[in-house]
VEXDRENZA-378154 format. One line per 2 residues: number of its first residue (from 1); for each residue x, y, z of C-alpha. Coordinates in Angstrom, 1 decimal, decimal comma, always signed. Layout:
# VEXDRENZA-378154
NUM	X:Y:Z ~ ... .
END
This chain:
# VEXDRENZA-378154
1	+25,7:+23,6:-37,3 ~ +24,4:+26,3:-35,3 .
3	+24,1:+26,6:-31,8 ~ +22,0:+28,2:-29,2 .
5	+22,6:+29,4:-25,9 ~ +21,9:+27,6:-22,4 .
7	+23,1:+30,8:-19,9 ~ +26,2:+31,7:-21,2 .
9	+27,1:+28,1:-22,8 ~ +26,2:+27,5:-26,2 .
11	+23,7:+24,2:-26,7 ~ +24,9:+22,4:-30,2 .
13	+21,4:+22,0:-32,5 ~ +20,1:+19,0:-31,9 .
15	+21,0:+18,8:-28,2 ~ +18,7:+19,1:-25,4 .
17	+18,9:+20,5:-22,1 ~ +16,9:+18,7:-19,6 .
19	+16,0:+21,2:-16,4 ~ +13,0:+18,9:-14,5 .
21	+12,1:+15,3:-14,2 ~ +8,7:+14,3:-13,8 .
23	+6,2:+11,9:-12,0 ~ +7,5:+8,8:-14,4 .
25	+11,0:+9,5:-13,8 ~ +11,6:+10,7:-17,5 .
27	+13,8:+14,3:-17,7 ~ +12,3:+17,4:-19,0 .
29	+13,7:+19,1:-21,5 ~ +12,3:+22,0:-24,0 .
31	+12,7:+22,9:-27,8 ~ +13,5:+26,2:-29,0 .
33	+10,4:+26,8:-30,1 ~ +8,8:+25,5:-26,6 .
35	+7,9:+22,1:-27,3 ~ +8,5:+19,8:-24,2 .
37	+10,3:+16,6:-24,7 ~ +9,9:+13,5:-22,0 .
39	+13,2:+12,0:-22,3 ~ +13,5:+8,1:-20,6 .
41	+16,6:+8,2:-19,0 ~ +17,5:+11,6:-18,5 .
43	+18,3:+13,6:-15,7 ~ +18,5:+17,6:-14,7 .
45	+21,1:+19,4:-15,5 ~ +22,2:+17,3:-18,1 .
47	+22,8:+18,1:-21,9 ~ +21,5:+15,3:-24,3 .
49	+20,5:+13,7:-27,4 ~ +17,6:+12,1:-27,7 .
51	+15,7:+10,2:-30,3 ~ +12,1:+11,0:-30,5 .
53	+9,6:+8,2:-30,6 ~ +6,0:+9,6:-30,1 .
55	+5,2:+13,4:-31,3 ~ +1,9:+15,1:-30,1 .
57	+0,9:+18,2:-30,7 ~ +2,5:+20,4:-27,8 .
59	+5,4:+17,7:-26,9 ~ +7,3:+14,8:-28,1 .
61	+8,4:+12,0:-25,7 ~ +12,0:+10,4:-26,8 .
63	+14,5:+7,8:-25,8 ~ +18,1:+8,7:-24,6 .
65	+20,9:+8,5:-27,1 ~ +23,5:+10,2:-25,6 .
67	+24,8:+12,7:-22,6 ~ +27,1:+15,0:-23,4 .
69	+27,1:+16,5:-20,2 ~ +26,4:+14,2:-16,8 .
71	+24,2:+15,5:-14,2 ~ +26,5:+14,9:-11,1 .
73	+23,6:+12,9:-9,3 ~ +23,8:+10,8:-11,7 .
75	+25,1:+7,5:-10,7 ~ +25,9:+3,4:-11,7 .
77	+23,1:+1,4:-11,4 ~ +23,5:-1,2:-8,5 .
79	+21,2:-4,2:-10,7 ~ +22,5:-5,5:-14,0 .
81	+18,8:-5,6:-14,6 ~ +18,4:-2,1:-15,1 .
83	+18,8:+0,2:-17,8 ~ +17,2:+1,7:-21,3 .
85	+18,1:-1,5:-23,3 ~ +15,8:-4,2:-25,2 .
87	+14,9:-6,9:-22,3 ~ +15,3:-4,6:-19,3 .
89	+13,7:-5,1:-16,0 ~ +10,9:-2,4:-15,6 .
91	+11,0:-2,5:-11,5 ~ +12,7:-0,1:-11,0 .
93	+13,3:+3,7:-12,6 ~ +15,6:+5,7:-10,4 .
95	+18,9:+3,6:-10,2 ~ +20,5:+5,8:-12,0 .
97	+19,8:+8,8:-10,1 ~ +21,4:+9,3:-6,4 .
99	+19,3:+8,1:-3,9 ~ +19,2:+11,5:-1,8 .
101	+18,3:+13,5:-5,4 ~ +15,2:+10,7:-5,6 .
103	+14,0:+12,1:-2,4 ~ +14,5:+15,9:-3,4 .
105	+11,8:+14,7:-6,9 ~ +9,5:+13,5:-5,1 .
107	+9,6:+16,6:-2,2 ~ +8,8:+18,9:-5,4 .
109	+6,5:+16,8:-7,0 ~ +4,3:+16,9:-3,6 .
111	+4,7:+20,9:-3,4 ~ +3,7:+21,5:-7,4 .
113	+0,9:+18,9:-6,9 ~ -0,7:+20,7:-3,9 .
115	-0,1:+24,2:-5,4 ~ -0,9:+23,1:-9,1 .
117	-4,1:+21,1:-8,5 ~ -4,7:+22,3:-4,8 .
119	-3,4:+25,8:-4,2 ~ -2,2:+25,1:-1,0 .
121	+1,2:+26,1:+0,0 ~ +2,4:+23,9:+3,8 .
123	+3,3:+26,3:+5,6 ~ +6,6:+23,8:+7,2 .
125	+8,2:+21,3:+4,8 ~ +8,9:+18,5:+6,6 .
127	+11,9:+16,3:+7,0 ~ +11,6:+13,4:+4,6 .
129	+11,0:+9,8:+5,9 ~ +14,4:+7,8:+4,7 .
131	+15,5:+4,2:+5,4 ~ +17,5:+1,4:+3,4 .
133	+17,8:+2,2:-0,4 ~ +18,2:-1,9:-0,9 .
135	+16,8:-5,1:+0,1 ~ +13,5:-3,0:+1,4 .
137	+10,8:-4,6:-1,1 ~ +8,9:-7,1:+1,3 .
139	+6,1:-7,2:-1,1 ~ +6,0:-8,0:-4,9 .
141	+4,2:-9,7:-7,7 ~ +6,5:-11,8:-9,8 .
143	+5,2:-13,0:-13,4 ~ +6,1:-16,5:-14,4 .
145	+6,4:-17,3:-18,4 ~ +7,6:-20,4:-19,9 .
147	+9,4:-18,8:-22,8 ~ +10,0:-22,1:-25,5 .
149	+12,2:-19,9:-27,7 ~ +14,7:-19,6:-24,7 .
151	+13,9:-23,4:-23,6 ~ +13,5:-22,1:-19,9 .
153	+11,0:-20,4:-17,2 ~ +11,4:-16,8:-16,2 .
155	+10,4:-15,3:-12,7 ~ +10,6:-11,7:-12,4 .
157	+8,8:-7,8:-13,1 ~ +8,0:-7,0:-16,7 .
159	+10,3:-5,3:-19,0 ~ +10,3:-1,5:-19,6 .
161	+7,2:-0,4:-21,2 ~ +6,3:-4,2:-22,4 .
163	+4,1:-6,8:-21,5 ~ +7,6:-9,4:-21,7 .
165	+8,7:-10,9:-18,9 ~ +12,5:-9,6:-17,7 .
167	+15,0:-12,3:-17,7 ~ +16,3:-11,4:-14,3 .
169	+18,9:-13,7:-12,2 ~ +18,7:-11,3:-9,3 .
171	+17,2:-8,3:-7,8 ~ +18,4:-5,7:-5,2 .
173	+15,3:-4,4:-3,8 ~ +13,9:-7,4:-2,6 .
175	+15,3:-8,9:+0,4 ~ +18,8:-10,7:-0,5 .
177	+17,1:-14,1:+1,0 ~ +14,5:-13,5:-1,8 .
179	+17,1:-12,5:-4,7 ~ +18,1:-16,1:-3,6 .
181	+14,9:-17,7:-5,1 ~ +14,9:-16,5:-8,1 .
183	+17,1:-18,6:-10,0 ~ +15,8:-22,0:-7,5 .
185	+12,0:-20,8:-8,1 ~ +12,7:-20,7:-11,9 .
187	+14,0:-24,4:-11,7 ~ +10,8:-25,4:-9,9 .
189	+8,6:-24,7:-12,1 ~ +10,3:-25,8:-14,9 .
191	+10,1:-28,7:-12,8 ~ +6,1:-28,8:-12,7 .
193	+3,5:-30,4:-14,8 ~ +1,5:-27,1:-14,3 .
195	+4,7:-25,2:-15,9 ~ +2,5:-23,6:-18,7 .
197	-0,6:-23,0:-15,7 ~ +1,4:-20,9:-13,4 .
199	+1,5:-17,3:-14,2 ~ +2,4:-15,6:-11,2 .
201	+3,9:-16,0:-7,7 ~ +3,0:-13,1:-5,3 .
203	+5,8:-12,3:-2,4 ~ +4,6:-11,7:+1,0 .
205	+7,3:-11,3:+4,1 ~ +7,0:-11,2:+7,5 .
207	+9,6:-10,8:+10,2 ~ +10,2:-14,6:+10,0 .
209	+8,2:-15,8:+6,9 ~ +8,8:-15,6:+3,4 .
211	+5,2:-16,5:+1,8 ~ +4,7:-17,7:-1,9 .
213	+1,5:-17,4:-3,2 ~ +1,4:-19,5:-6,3 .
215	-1,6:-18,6:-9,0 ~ -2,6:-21,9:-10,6 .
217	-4,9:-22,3:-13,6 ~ -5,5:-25,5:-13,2 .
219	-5,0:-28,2:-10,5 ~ -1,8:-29,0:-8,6 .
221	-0,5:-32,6:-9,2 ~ +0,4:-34,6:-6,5 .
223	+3,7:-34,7:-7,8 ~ +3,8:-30,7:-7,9 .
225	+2,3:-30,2:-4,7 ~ +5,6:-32,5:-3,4 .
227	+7,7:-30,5:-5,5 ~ +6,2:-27,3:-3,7 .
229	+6,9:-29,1:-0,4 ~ +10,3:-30,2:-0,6 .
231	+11,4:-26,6:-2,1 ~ +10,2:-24,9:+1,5 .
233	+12,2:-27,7:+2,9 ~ +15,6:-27,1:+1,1 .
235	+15,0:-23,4:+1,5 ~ +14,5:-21,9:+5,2 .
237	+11,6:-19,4:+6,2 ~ +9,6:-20,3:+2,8 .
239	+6,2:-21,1:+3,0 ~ +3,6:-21,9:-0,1 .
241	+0,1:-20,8:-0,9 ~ -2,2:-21,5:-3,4 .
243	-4,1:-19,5:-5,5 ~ -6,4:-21,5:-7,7 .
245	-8,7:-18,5:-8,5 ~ -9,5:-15,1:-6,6 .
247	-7,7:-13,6:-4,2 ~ -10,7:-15,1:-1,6 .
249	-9,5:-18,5:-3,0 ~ -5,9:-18,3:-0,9 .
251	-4,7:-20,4:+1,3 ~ -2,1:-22,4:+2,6 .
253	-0,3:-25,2:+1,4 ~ +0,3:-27,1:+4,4 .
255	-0,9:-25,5:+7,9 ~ +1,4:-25,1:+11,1 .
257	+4,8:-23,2:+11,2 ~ +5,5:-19,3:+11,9 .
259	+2,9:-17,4:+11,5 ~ +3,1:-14,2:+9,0 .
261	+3,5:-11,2:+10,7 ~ +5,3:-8,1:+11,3 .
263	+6,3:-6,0:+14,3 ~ +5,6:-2,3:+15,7 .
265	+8,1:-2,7:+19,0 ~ +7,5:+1,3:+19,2 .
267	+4,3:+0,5:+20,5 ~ +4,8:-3,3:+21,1 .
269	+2,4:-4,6:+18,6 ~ +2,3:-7,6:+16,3 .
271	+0,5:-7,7:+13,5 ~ -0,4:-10,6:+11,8 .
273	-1,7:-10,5:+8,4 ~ -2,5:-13,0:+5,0 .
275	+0,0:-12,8:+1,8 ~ -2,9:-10,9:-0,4 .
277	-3,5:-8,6:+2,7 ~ -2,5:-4,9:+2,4 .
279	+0,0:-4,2:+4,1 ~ +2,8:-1,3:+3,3 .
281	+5,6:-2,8:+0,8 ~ +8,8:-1,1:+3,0 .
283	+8,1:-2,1:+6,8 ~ +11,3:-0,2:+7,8 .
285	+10,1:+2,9:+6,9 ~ +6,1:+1,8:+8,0 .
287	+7,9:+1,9:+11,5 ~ +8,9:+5,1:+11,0 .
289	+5,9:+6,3:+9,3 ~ +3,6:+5,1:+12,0 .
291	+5,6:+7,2:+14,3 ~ +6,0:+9,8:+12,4 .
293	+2,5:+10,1:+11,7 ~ +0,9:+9,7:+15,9 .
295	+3,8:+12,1:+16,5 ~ +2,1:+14,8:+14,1 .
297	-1,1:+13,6:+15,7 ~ -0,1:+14,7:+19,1 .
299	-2,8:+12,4:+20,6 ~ -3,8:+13,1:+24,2 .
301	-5,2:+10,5:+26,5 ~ -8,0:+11,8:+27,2 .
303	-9,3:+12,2:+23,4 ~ -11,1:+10,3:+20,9 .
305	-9,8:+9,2:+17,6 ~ -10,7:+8,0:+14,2 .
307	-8,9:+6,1:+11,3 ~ -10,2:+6,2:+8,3 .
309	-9,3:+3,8:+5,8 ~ -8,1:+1,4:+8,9 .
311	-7,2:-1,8:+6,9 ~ -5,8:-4,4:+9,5 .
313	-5,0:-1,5:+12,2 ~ -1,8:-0,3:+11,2 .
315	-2,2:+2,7:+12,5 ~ -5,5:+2,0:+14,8 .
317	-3,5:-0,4:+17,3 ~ -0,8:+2,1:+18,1 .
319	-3,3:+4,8:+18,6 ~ -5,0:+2,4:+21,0 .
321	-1,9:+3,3:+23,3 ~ -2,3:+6,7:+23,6 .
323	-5,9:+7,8:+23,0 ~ -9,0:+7,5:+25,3 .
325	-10,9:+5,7:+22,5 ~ -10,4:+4,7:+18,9 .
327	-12,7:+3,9:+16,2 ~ -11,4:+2,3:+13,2 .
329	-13,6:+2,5:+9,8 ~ -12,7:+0,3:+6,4 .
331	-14,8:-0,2:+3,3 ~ -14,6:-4,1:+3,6 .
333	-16,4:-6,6:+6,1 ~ -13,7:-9,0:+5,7 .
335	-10,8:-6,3:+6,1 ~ -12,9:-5,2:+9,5 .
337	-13,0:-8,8:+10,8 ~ -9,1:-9,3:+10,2 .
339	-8,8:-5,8:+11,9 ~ -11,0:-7,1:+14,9 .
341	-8,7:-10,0:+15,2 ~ -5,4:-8,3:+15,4 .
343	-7,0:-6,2:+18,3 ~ -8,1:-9,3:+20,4 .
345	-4,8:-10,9:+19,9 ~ -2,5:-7,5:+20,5 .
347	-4,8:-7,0:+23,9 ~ -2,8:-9,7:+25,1 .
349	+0,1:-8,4:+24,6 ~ -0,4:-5,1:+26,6 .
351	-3,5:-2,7:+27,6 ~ -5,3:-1,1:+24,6 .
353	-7,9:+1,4:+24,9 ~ -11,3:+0,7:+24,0 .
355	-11,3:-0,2:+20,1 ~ -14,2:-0,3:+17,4 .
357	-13,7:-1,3:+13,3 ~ -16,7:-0,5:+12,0 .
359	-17,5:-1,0:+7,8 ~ -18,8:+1,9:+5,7 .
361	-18,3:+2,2:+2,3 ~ -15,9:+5,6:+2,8 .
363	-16,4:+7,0:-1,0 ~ -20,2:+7,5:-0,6 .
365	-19,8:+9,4:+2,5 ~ -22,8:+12,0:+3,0 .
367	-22,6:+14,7:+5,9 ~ -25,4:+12,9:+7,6 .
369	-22,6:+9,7:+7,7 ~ -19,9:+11,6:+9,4 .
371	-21,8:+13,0:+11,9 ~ -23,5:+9,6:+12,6 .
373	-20,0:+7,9:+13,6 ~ -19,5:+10,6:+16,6 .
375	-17,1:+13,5:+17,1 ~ -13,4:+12,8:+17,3 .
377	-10,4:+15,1:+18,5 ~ -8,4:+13,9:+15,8 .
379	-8,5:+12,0:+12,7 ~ -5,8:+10,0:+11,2 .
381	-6,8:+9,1:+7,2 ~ -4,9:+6,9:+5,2 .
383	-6,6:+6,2:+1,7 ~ -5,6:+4,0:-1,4 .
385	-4,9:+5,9:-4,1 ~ -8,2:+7,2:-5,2 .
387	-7,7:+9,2:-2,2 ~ -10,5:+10,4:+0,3 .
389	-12,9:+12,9:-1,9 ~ -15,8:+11,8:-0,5 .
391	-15,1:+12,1:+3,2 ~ -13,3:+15,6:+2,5 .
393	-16,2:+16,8:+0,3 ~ -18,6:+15,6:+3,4 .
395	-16,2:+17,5:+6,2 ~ -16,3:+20,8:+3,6 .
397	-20,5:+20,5:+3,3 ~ -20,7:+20,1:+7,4 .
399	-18,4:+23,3:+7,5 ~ -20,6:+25,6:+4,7 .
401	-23,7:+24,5:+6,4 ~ -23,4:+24,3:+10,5 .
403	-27,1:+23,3:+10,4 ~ -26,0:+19,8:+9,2 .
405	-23,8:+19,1:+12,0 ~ -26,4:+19,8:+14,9 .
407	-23,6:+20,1:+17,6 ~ -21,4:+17,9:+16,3 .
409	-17,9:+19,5:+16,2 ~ -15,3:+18,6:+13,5 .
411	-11,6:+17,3:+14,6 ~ -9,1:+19,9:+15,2 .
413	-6,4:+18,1:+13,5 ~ -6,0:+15,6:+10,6 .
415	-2,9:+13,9:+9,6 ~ -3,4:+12,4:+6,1 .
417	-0,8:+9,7:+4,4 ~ -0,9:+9,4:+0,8 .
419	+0,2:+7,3:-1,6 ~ -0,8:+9,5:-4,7 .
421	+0,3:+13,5:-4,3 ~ -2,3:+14,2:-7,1 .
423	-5,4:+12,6:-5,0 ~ -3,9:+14,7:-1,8 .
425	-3,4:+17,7:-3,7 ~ -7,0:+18,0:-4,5 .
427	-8,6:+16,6:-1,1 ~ -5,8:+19,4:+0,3 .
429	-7,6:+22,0:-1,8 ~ -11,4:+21,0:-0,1 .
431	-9,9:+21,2:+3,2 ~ -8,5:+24,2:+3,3 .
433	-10,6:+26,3:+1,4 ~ -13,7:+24,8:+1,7 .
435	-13,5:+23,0:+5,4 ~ -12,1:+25,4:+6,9 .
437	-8,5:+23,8:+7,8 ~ -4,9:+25,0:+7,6 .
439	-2,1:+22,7:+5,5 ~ +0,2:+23,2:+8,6 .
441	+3,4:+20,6:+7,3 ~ +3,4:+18,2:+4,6 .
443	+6,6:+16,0:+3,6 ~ +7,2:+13,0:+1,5 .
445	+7,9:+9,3:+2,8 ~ +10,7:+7,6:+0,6 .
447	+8,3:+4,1:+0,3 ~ +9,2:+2,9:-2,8 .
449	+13,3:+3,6:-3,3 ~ +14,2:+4,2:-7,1 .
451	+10,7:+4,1:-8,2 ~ +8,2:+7,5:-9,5 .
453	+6,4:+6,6:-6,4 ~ +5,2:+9,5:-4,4 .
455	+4,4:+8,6:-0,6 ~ +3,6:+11,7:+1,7 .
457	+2,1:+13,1:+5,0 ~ +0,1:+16,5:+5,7 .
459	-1,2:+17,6:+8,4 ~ -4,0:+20,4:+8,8 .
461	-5,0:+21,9:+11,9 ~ -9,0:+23,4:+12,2 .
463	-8,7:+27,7:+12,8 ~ -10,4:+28,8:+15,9 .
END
């Protein structure tokens, strides 16, 4: 056998040492001859062996056979669920990494993203937004199978890399109430006559509602729709909704009872919302976030402020306590009409400042656009994860050519959350060197616990 050296340690042939992981969670590792190898499973630091499964021409990707030397962040998974093996649940792909080491991935696969696709280097890393590692997930999408083979239903997130339903009896980043369900919710619809008809149930909590949206092919027996009704009963907080087709087609089971909702007591703001709503998956760390991000903002009463990419007014509401005026824009009628609503009923809560939600469909923005919806101090944007190209690209246009602005000024500072570091990387680039803006922070926001998903916050400031 003949070795090779790693440092001053000699690497057996055959072994690889993995030195990066990237955006999928998979560990880095290179060949002697400089092929990179994805390896499922593997973390920094650690020497392996590896079995390769796909081979391309500049890099192979493998699955995990062995470590032979353990990363020290490495550490037990908390969910029996998880792991490499035949039938395991694909929810999750950091268990096995320490939750404080996730963070640290994720900080570095923001920087390389903006320096790699954007060339822009923050000038202050900032502190990353933390919260519970468990029990956080308040939103999911559970499949439903009847699998005859195993003679029972299955509720649950697919299996690594397959289009299987996991057979999972419990799961840790849900809320433990939810975990609960599982097991009962399998029963149920083994129970049904639609048990072949139901393919998913979509999980929607509030601060004292679980919500069930059940997707039905066909239509609900009366004897399922009482099967529906006494599970809510035996089970406290649960409340059903049906889905017999689109998302538009959702609605509730039986009306009356808490409404859905969750709080912002920072700014003390409820904020009600429907089950197929967006609304951010962790609201522990949306609290946070939301704070964070007015913080970075530094909003003066006497200025005017846009949110792009409003949705329901997660962000617009508490801005409507410290600015002199706030306009909210969203790409969808029905998402500005829902938006509208949460500011009538939050005004009764406590003052707001004058609020508009306006719709424009934000990736056909044209300079002419921007500069029609008025000059703002500040700008908060919060796109999906297509990001905000269009209304970056307009900003960059209105800054090469003054003569398209005709005294309107641009905002002196943006604070941009993103759920996609690849998107901000690139709206980053047009920013700062074509809009004329500085990347002055830029940090990630721990969302999505043992997941690849990136969450972040920038912030760039206008020179002169």
């Amino acid at each position: 056998m003949t070795d090779r050296t790693e440092g001053a340690a000699a690497i057996p042939e055959g072994w690889l040492a993995v030195d990066a992981l990237d955006i999928e969670a998979q560990g880095v590792a290179r060949r002697p001859d400089g092929k990179v190898v994805f390896i499922d499973g593997a973390l920094p630091t650690e020497l392996v062996s590896a079995n390769v499964t796909r081979r391309k021409n500049n890099w192979e990707q493998a699955a995990l056979t062995a470590v032979h030397r353990e990363s020290s962040q490495r550490v037990r998974p908390r969910c029996p669920h998880f792991g490499l093996h035949e039938g395991a649940c694909g929810g999750c792909k950091m268990q096995h990494l320490h939750p404080a080491a996730q963070v640290a991935v994720k900080q570095r696969v923001l920087e390389d993203n903006l320096w790699h696709l954007g060339k822009v280097r923050p000038e202050m890393v900032l502190r990353p937004i933390e919260g519970p590692a468990w029990n956080y997930r308040w939103r999911a999408r559970f499949s439903v199978r009847h699998v005859r083979k195993k003679g029972a239903v299955l509720v649950g997130f697919h299996e690594r890399k397959s289009r299987y339903v996991a057979d999972i009896r419990e799961c840790h980043v849900v809320p433990k109430s939810v975990s609960d369900l599982l097991l009962p919710l399998r029963a149920l619809i083994g129970s049904m006559d639609a048990i072949e008809t139901c393919p998913q149930i979509e999980l929607a909590c509030g601060d004292e509602v679980i919500a069930l949206v059940l997707r039905h092919l066909e239509p609900l027996s009366q004897g399922d729709l009482a099967r529906l009704r006494a599970f809510a009963q035996q089970h406290a907080g649960v409340q059903w909704w049906l889905q017999p087709k689109g998302p538009d087609t959702v609605h509730l089971l039986d009306e009356g009872g808490p409404q859905l909702a969750y709080a912002l007591p920072e700014f003390g703001l409820e904020m009600p919302f429907r089950p197929t709503d967006f609304t951010q998956v962790n609201p522990h760390i949306n609290r946070v976030l939301v704070v964070r991000a007015l913080r970075l903002l530094q909003v003066q009463p006497q200025e005017r402020v846009i949110d792009w990419f409003c949705g329901l007014g997660n962000f617009t509401l508490p801005l409507a306590t410290q600015a002199r005026e706030v306009l909210g824009i969203e790409g969808s009628e029905a998402l500005v009409a829902r938006s509208r609503e949460n500011l009538e009923r939050n005004r009764l809560r406590r003052p707001l400042a004058p609020t508009r939600f306006v719709a424009r469909n934000l990736f056909e923005m044209t300079p002419h656009m921007l500069v029609a919806d008025g000059q703002a101090d500040k700008w908060l944007v919060d796109p999906p994860r297509e990001g905000a190209f269009a209304l970056a690209k307009a900003l960059a246009d209105v800054h090469q050519d003054p003569a398209l602005a005709g005294g309107w000024a641009p905002p002196r500072r943006i604070v941009y959350v993103s759920c996609n570091p690849a998107t901000l990387a690139r709206d980053a680039g047009l920013l700062v060197h074509q809009a004329g803006y500085r990347c002055t922070a830029a940090g990630v926001v721990n969302m999505f616990p043992h997941t690849a998903h990136v969450e972040s916050i920038a912030v760039f400031e206008k020179d002169g």
